[in-house]
Each structure stands twice: as C-alpha cells, then as structure tokens.
N, C-alpha and C positions, 0 to 999 in steps of 0.2 A: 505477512509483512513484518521484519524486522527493524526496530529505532527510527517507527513512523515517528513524524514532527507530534508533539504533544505526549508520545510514552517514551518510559525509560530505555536506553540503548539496550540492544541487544534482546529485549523484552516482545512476546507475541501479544499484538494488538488482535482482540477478539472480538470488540464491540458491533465492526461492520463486518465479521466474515461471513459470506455467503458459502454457504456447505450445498455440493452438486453432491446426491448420491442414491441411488436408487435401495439401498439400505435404508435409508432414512422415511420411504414411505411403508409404514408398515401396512401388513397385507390387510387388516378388518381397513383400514382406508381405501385400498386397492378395491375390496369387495364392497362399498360403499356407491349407492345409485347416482351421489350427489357430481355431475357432472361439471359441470365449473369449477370446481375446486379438483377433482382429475385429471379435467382436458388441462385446467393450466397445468397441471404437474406435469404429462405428456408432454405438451409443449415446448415446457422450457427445460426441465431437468431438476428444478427449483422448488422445493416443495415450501408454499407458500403460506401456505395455510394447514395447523393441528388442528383437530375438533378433540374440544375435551369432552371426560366424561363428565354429562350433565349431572348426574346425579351426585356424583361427587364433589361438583364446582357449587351444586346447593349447601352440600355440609359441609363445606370449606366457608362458604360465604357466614352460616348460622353459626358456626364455630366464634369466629372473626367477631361480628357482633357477639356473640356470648362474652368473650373476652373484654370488649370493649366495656359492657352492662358489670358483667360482674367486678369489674377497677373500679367503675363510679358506685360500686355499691362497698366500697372499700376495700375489696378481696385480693392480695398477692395470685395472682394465676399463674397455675404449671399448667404443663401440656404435656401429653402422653408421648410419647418418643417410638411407637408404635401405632398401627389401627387399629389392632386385635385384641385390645383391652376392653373390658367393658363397657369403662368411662372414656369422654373426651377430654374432659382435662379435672381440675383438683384447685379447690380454691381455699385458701388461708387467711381468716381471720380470726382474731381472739384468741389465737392459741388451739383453734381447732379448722379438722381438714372436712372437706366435702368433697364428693366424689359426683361427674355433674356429667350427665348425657347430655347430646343437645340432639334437637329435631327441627326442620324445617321445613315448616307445615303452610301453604298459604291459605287464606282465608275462603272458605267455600260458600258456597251460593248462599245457604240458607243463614249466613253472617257467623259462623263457628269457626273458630280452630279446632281440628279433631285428630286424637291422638291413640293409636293401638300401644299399647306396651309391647313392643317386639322386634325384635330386627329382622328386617330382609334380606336378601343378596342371591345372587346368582353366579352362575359358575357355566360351564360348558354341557356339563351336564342335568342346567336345570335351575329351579327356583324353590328357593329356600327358605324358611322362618322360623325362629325363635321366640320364644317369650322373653320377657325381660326378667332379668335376676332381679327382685329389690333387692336381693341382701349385697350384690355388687354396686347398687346404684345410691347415693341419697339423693337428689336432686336432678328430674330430670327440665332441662332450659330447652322452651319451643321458641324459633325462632319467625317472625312470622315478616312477610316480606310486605306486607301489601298495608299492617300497622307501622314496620317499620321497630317494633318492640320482641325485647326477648319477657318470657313466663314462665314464671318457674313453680311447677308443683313437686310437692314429694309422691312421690308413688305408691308408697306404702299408704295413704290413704282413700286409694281410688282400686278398682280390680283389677278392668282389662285395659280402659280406654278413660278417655276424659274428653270432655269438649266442652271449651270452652267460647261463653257468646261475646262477639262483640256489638256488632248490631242488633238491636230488638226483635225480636220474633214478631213472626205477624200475627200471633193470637195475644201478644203483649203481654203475656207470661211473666209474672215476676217472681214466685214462689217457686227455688230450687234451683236460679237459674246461676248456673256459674261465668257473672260477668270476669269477663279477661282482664280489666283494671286490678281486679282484688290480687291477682299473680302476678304484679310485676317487682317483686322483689322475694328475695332467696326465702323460703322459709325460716322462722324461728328453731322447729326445732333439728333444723337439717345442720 
C-alpha cells in the first residue's frame, strides 16, 4: 500500500502486511508433527504461527534480566555484537570491566540451582560440550526463573559445578551449604 492515510506519501506501510509465501515456511516446520499450526498453514497460505527456539528464548530472557540486575547493581552494560564470544556481555564499573556469562537454570526439586561449568550445542551432526574457560569468563550470572533472581559466582572459585540452595534441605543441613541469597550480587573481586 502506498500513502496509506496515517504514513508519509509515497512511503510502504509495513505494519499490517500479510506475506503469502510458501518460502516463508521453513522446512524443520514442515517436518514438525504439530498439526494445527500446519493444517492452518495448508489451509490458508498464511503462515501464522513461528515457533522459536526454546532454548534460545531462555538465554535471551536470563540475559534480559542479567542486564536489568547488573544497572541496579550500578554497572554500564555492553553486549556482545556476536554469540560466539565467550561472554554475554561486559559490565563497567569503577573504572574496571567484567566479563559476565549468563545461565538459566530453574530451580530443581530438591530446592538447588545447579550449574555445570560448560557449554552445550548441537549441530546436525550431533551434540556437543565444552568446559568453560575461567580465563575467558570472570563472572558467571544464573539466571533463575522460578526466584525471579539473577547469581552471580566467580568460577575460579568452584571446579566443575556449583549449586546453589534455596529452599532447605530435608536433613536441615546447615554446614557447607551454599544458600543463593549470599550470590545475589557481582563479586568483589570480579
């Protein structure tokens, strides 16, 4: 539509276009069981519905809050301009920088956050894992849904994993136990 009423003359109005295209269903959709969301496509021509990737819409979300936590914790926050960095993003205070993973972990039965130092992914041919570099990392921020809170350890003082409690344990353990209150702010010496 051209110099619809409300945009500038001459100007394409985008907001309501509806795109008919059988390009636009890509094929892991095609190959996808979920029925209703096909038959409509079938149907109309209209592809009406994306599904994203979930796993990605988690570290999109823990990022999101990470940003939010580390402003109120004073921090100027960058963001990486790539995925393939180590770090998520880079935070600025004092005249010094920190380099900050994030993870998001939800809370598992036995009331823990629990965290592997490592990355995953897969690819077509398969599934894959790293360890994590400390020397690329200082700061890694768990992002946890179900507290609603980001935690932030340094990893150079943990080996592989860390878990940390929020709810009590049922033998009421108190020696050794790493409550998740004590992480909700950046390290000192990160």
């Amino acid at each position: 539509m051209r110099g619809t009423p409300g945009g500038a003359p001459g100007r394409i109005r985008t907001c309501d276009l509806v795109i008919r295209s059988d390009l636009l269903c890509p094929s892991e959709l095609r190959r996808q069981r979920r029925e209703r969301t096909c038959a409509r496509y079938r149907q109309t021509g209209i592809l009406a519905l994306v599904r994203p990737h979930h796993t990605k819409d988690k570290g999109d979300l823990g990022v999101a809050h990470a940003i939010a936590d580390l402003a109120d914790q004073g921090f100027v926050v960058l963001t990486a301009l790539c995925e393939h960095a180590p770090f998520d993003l880079v935070g600025y205070r004092d005249g010094a920088f920190i380099r900050v993973q994030v993870k998001y972990r939800a809370l598992s039965a036995k009331g823990t956050i629990d965290v592997q130092f490592k990355s995953s992914w897969s690819d077509s041919n398969g599934t894959y894992s790293r360890p994590l570099d400390k020397a690329e990392v200082d700061v890694l921020c768990i992002y946890c849904p179900d507290t609603g809170a980001c935690y932030y350890v340094d990893p150079d003082q943990f080996a592989r994993s860390v878990s940390l409690r929020v709810a009590s344990s049922r033998n009421r353990q108190e020696r050794n136990v790493l409550w998740a209150e004590r992480f909700r702010t950046v390290p000192v010496a990160a």
